[in-house]
mmJSON file of the N, C-alpha and C atoms, coordinates in Angstrom:
{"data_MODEL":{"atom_site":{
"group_PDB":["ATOM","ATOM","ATOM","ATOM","ATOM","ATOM","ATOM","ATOM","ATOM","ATOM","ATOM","ATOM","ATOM","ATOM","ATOM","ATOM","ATOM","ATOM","ATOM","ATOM","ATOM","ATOM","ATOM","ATOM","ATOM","ATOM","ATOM","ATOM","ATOM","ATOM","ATOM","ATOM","ATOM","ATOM","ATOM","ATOM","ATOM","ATOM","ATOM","ATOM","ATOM","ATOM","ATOM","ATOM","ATOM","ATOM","ATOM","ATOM","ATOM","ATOM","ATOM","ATOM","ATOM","ATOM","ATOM","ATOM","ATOM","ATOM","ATOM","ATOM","ATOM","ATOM","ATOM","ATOM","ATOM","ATOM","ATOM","ATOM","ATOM","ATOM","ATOM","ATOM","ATOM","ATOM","ATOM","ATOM","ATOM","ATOM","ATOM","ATOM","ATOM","ATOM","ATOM","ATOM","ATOM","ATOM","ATOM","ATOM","ATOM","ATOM","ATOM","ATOM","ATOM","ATOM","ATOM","ATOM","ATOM","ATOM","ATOM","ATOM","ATOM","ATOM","ATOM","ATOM","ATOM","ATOM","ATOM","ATOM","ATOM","ATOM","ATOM","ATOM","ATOM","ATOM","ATOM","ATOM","ATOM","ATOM","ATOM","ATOM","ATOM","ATOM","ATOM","ATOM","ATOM","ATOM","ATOM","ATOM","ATOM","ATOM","ATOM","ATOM","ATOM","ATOM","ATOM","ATOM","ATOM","ATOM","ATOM","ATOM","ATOM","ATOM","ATOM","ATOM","ATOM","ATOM","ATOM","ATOM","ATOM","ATOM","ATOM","ATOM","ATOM","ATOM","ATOM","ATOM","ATOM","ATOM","ATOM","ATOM","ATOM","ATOM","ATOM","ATOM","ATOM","ATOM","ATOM","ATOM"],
"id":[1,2,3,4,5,6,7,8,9,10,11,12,13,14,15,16,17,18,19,20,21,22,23,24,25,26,27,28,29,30,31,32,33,34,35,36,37,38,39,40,41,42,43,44,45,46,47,48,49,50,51,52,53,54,55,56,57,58,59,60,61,62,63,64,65,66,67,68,69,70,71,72,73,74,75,76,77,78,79,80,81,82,83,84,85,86,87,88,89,90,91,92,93,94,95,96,97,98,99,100,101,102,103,104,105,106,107,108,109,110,111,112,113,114,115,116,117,118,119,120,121,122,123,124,125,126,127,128,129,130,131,132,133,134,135,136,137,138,139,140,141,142,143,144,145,146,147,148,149,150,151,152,153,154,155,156,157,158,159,160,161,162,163,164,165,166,167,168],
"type_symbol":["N","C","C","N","C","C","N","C","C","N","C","C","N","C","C","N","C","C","N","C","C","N","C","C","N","C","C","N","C","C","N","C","C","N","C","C","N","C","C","N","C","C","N","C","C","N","C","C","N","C","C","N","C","C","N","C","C","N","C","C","N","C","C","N","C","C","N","C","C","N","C","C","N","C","C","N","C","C","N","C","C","N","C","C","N","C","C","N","C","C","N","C","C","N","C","C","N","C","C","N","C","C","N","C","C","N","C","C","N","C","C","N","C","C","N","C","C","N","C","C","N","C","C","N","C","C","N","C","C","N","C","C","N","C","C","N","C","C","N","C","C","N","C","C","N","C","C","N","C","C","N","C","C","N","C","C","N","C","C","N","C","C","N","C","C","N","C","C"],
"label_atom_id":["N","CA","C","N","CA","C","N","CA","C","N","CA","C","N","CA","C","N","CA","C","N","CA","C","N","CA","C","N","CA","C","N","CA","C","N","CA","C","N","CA","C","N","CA","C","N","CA","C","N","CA","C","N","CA","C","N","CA","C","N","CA","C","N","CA","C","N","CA","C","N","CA","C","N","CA","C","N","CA","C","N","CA","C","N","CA","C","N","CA","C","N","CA","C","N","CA","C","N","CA","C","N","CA","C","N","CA","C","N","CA","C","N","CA","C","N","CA","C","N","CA","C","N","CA","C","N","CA","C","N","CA","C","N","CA","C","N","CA","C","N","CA","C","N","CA","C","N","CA","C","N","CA","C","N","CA","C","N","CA","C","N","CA","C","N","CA","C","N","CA","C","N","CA","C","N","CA","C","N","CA","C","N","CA","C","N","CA","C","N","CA","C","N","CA","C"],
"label_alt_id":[null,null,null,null,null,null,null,null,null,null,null,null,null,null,null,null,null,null,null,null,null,null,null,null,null,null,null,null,null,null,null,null,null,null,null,null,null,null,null,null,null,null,null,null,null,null,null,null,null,null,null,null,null,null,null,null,null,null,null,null,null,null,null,null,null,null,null,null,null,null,null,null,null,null,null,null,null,null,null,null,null,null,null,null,null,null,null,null,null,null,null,null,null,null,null,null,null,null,null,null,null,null,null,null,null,null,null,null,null,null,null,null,null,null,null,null,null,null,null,null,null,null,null,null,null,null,null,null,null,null,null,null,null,null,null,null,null,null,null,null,null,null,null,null,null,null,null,null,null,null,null,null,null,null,null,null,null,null,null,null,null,null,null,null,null,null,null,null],
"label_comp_id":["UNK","UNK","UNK","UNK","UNK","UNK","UNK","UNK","UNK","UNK","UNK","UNK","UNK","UNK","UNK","UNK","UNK","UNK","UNK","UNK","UNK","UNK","UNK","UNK","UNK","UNK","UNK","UNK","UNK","UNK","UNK","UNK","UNK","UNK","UNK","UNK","UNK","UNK","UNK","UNK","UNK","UNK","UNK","UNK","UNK","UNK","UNK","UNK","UNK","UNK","UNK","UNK","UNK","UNK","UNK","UNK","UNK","UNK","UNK","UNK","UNK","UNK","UNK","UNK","UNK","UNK","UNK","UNK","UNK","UNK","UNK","UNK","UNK","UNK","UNK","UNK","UNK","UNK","UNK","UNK","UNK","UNK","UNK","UNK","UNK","UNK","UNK","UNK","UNK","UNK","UNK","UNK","UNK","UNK","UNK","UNK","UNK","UNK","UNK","UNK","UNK","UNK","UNK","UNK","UNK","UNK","UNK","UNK","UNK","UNK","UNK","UNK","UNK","UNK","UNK","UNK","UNK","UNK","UNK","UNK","UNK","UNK","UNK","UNK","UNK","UNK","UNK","UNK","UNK","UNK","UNK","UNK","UNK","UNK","UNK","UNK","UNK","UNK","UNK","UNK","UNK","UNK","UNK","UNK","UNK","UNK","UNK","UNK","UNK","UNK","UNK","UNK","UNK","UNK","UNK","UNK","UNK","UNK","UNK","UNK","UNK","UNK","UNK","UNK","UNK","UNK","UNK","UNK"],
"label_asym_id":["A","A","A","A","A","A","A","A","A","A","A","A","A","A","A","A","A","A","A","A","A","A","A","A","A","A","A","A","A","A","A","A","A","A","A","A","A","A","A","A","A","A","A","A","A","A","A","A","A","A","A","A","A","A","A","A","A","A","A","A","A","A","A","A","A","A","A","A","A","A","A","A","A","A","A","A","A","A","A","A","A","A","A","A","A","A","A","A","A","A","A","A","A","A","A","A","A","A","A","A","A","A","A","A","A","A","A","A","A","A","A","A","A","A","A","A","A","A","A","A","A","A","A","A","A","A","A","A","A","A","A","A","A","A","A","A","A","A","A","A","A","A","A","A","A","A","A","A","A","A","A","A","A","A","A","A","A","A","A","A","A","A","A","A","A","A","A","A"],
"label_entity_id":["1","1","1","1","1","1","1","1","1","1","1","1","1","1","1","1","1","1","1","1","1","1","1","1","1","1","1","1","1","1","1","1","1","1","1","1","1","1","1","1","1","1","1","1","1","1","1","1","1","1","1","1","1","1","1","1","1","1","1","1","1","1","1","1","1","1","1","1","1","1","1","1","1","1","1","1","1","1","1","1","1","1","1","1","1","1","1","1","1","1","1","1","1","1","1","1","1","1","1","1","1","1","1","1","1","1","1","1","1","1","1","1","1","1","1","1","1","1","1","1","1","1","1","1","1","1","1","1","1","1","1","1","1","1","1","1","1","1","1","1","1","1","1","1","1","1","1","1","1","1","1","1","1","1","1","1","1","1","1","1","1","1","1","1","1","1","1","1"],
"label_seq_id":[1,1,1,2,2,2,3,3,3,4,4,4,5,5,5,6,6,6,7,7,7,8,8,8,9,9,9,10,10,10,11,11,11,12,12,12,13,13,13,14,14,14,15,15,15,16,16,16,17,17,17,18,18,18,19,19,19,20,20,20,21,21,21,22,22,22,23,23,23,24,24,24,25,25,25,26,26,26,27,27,27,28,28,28,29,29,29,30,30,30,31,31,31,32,32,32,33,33,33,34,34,34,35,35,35,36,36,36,37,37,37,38,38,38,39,39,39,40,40,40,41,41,41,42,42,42,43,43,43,44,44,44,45,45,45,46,46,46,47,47,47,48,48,48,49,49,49,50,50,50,51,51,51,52,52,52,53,53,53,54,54,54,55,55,55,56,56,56],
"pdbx_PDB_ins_code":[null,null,null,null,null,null,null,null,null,null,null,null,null,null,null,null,null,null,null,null,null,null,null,null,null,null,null,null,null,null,null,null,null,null,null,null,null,null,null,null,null,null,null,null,null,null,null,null,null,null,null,null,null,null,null,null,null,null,null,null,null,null,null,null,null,null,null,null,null,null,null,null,null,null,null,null,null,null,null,null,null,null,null,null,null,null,null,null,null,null,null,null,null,null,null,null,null,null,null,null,null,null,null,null,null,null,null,null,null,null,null,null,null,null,null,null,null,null,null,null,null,null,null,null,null,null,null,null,null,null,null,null,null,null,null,null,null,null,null,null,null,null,null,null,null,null,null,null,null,null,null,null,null,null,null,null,null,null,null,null,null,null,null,null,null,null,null,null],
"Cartn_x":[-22.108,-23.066,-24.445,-25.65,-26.612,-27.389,-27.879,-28.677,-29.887,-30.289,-31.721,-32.494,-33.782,-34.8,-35.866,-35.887,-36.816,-38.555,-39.474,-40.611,-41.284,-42.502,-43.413,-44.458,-45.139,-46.45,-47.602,-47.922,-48.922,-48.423,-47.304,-46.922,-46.663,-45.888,-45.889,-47.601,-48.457,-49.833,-50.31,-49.95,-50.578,-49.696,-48.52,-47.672,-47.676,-48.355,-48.404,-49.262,-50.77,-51.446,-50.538,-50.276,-49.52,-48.617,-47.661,-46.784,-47.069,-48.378,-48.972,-49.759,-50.05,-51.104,-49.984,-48.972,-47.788,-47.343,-47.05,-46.629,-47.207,-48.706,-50.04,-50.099,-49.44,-49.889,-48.841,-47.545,-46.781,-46.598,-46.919,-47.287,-48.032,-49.38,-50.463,-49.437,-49.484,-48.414,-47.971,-47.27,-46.0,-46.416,-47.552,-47.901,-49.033,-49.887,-51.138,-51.09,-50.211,-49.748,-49.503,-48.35,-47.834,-48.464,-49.278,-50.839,-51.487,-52.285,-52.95,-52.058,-51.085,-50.478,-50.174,-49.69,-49.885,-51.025,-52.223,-53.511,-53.632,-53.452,-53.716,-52.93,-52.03,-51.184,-51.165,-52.474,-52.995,-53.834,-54.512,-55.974,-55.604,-57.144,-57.162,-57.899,-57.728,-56.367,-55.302,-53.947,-52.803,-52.342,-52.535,-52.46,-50.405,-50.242,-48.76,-48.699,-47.541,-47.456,-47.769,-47.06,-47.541,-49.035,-50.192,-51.497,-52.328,-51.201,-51.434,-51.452,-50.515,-49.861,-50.886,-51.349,-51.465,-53.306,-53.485,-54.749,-55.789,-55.777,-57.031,-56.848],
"Cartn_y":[-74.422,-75.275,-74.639,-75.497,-74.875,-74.514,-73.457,-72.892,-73.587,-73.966,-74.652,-73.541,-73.396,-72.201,-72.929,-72.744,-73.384,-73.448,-74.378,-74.882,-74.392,-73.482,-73.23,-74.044,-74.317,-75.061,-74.928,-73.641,-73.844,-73.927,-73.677,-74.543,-76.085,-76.46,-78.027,-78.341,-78.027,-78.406,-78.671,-77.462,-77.351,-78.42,-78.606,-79.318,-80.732,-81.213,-82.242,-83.364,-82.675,-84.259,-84.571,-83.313,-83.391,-84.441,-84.2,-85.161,-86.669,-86.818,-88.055,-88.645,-88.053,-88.433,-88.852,-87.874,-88.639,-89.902,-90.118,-91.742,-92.015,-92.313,-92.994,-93.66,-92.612,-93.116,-93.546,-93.546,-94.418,-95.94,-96.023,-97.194,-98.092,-96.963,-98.354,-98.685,-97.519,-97.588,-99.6,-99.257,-100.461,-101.482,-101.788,-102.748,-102.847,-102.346,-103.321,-104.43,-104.304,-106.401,-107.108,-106.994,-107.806,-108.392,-107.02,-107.419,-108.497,-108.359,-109.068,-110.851,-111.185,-112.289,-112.846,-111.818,-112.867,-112.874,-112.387,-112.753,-113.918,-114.072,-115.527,-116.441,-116.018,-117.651,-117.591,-117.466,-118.083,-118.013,-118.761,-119.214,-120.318,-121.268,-122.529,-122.93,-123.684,-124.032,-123.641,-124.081,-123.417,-123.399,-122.145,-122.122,-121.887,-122.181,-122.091,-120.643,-120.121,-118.93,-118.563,-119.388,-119.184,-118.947,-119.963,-119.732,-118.358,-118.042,-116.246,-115.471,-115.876,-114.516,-114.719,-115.82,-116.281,-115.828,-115.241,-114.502,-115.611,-116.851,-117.473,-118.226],
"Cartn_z":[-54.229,-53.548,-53.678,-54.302,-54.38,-53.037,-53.064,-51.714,-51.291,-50.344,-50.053,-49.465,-49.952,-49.643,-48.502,-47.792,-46.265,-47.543,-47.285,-48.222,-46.928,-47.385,-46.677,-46.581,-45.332,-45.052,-45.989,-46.644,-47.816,-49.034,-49.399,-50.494,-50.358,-49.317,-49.573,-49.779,-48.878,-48.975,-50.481,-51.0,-52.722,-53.421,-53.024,-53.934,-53.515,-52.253,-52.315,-52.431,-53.129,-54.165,-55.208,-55.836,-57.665,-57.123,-56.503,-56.137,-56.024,-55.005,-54.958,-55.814,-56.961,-57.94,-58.827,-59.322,-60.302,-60.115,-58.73,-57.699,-58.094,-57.951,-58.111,-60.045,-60.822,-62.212,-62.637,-61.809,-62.033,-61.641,-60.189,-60.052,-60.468,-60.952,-61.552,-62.968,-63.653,-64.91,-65.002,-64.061,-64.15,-63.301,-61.766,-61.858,-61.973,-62.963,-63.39,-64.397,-64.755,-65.484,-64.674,-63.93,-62.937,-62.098,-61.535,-60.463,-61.654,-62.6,-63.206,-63.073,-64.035,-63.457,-62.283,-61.237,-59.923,-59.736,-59.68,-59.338,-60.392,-61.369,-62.217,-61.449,-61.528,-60.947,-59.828,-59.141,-57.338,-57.598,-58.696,-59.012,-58.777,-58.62,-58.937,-60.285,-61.167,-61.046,-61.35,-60.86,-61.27,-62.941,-63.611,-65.171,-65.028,-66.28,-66.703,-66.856,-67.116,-67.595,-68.924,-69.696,-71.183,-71.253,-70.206,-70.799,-70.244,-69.142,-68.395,-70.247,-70.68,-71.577,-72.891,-73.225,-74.424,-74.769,-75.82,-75.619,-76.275,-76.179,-76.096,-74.937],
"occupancy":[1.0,1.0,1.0,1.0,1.0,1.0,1.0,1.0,1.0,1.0,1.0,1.0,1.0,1.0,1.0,1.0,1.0,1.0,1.0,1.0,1.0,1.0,1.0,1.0,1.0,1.0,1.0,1.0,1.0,1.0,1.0,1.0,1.0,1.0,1.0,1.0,1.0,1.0,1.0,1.0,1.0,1.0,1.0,1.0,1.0,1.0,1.0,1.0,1.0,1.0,1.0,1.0,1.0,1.0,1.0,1.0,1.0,1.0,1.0,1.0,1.0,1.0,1.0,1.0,1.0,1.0,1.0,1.0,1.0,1.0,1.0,1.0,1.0,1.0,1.0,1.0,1.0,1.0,1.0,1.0,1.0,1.0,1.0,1.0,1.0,1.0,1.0,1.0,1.0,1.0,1.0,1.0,1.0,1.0,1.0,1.0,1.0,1.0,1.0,1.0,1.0,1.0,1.0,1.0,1.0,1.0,1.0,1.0,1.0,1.0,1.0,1.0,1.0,1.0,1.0,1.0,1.0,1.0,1.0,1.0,1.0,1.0,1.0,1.0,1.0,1.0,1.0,1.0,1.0,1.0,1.0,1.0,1.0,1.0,1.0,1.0,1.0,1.0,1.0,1.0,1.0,1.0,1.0,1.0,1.0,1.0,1.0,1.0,1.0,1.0,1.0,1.0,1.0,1.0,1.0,1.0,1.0,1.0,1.0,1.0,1.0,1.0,1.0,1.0,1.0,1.0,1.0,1.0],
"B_iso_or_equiv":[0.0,0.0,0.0,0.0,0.0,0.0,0.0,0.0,0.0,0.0,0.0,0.0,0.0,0.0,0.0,0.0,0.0,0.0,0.0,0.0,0.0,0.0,0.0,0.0,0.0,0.0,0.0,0.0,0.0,0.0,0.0,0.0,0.0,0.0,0.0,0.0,0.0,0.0,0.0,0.0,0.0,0.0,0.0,0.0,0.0,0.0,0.0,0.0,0.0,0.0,0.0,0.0,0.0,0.0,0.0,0.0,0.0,0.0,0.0,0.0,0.0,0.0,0.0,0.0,0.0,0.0,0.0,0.0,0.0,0.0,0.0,0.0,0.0,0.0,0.0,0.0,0.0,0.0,0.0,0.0,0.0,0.0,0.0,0.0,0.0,0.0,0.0,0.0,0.0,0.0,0.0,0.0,0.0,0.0,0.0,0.0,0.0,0.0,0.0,0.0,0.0,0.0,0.0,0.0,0.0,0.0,0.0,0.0,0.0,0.0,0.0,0.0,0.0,0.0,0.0,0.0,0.0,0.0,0.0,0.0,0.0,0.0,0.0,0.0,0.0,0.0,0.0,0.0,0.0,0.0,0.0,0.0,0.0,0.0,0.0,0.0,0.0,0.0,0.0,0.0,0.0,0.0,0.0,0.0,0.0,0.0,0.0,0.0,0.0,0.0,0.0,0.0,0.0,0.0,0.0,0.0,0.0,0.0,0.0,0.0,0.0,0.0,0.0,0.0,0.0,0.0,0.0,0.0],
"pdbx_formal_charge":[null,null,null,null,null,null,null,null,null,null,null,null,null,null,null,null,null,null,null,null,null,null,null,null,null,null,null,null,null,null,null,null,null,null,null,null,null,null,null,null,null,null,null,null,null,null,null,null,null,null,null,null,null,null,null,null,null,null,null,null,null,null,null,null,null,null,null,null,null,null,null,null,null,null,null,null,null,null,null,null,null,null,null,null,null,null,null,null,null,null,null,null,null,null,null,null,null,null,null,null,null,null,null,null,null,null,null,null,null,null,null,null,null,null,null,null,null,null,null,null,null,null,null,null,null,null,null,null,null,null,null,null,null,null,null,null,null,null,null,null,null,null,null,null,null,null,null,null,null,null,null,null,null,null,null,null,null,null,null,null,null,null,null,null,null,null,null,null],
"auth_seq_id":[1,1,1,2,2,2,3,3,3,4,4,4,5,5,5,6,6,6,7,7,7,8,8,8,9,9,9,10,10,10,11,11,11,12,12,12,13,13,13,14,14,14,15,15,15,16,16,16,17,17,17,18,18,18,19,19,19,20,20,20,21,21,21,22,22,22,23,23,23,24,24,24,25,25,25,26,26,26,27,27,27,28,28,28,29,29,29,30,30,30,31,31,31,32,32,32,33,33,33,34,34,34,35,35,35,36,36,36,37,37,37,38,38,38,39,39,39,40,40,40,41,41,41,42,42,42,43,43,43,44,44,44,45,45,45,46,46,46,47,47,47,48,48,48,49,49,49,50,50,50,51,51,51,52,52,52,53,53,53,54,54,54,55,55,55,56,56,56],
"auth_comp_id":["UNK","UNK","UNK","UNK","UNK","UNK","UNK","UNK","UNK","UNK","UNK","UNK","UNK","UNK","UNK","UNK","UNK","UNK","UNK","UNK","UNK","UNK","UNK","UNK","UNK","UNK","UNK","UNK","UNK","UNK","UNK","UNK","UNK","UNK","UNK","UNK","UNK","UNK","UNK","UNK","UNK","UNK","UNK","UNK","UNK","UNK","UNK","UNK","UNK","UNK","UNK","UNK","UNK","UNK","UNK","UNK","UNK","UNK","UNK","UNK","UNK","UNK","UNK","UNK","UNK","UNK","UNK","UNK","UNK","UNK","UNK","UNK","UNK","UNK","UNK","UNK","UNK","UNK","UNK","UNK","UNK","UNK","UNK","UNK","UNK","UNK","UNK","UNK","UNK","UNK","UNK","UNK","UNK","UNK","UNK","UNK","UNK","UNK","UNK","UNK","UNK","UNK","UNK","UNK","UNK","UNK","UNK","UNK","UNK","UNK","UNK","UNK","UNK","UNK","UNK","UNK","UNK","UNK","UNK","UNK","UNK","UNK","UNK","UNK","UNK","UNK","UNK","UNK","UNK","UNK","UNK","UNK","UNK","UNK","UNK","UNK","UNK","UNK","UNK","UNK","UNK","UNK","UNK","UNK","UNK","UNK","UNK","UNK","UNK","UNK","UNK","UNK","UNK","UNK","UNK","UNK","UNK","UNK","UNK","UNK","UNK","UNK","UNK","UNK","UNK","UNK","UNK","UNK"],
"auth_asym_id":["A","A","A","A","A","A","A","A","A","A","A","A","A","A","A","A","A","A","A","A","A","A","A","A","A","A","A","A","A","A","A","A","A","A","A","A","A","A","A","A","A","A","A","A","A","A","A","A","A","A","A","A","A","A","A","A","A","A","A","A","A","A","A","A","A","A","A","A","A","A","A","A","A","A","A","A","A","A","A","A","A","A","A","A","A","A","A","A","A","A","A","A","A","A","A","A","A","A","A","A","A","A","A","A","A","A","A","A","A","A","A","A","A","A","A","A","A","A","A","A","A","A","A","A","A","A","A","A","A","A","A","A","A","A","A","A","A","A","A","A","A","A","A","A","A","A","A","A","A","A","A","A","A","A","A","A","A","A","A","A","A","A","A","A","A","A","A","A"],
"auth_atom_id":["N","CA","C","N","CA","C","N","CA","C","N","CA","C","N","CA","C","N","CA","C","N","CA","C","N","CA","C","N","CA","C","N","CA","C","N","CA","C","N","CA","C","N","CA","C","N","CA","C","N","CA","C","N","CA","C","N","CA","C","N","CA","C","N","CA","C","N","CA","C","N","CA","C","N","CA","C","N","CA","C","N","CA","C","N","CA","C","N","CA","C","N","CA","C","N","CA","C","N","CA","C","N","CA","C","N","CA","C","N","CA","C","N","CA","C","N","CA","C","N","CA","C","N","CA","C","N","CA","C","N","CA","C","N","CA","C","N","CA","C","N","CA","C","N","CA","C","N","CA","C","N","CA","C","N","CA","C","N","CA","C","N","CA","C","N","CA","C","N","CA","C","N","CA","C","N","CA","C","N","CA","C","N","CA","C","N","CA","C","N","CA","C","N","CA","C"],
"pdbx_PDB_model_num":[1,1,1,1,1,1,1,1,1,1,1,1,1,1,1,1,1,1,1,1,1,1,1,1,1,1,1,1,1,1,1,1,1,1,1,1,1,1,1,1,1,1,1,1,1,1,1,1,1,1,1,1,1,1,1,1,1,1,1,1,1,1,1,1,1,1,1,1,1,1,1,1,1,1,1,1,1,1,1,1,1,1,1,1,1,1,1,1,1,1,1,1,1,1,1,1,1,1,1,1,1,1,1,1,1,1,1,1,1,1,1,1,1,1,1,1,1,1,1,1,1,1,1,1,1,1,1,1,1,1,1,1,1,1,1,1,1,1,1,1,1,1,1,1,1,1,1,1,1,1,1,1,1,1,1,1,1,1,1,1,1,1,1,1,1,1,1,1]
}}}
């Protein structure tokens, strides 16, 4: 059984932007398309999907 070592208060401190910045470039990562299309399709007017995707 692996051993658990108690995380000290100034290490979590240091270790925890890195942590939150990785979250951070993963999320935009994966939804800044998605964001982009639902913000299209709750425009007015309501476009199809195809004309979301379609680059003219």
């Amino acid at each position: 059984m692996a051993k658990l070592e108690p995380v000290g208060g100034k290490k979590l401190i240091k270790e925890w932007p890195t942590w939150i910045l990785k979250k951070a470039k993963t999320v935009t990562h994966y939804g800044f398309i998605p964001l982009i299309i639902f913000i299209g399709m709750n425009t007015d007017p309501k476009p199809q999907l195809s004309q979301l995707l379609s680059p003219v």
